[in-house]
C-alpha positions in Angstrom: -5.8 -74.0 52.3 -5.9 -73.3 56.1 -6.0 -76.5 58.4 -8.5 -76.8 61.4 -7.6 -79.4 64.5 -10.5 -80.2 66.5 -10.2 -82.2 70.0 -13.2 -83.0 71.9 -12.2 -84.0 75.4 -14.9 -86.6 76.9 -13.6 -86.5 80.3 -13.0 -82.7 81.1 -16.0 -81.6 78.9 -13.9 -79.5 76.6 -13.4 -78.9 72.8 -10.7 -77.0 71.8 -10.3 -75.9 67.7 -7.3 -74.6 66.4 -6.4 -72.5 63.3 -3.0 -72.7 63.5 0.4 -74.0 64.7 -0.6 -74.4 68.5 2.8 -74.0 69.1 2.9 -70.6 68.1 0.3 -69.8 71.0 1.6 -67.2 74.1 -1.2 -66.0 75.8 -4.6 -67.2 76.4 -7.7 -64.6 76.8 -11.1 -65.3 78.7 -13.9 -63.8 77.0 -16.1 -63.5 79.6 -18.8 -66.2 78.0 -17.0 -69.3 78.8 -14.7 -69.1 76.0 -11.1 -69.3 75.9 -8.5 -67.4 72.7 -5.4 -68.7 72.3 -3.0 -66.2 70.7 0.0 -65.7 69.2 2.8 -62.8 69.9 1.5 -60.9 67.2 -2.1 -60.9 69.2 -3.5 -62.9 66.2 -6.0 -65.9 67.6 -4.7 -69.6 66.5 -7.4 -71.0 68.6 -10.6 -71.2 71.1 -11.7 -73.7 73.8 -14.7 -74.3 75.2 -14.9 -75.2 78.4 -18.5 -77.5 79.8 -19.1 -78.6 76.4 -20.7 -82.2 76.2 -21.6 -84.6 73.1 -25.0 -86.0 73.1 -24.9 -89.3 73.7 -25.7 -91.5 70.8 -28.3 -94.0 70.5 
């Protein structure tokens, strides 16, 4: 079974997800809709972050 890290970053707005070893990552890719794919050598995505993204506060 694959593993998923999630990391939600309070201070800079920013949650990150990877699929895989991060690691193995070598380039990083701007999609154009405020997304961010991490990649391996191979061009295979291992992982995405999402830059100005902010938890609701809780009540």
């Amino acid at each position: 079974m694959a593993s998923v890290a999630v990391h939600i970053d309070r201070v800079s707005n920013t949650l990150t997800v990877w699929f895989g070893d991060p690691a193995s990552e070598y380039i990083c890719e701007e999609t154009g809709k405020e997304v961010i794919l991490m990649k391996d050598s191979a061009g295979n995505v291992v992982g995405f972050e999402k830059p100005n993204y902010r938890v609701p506060d809780s009540d």
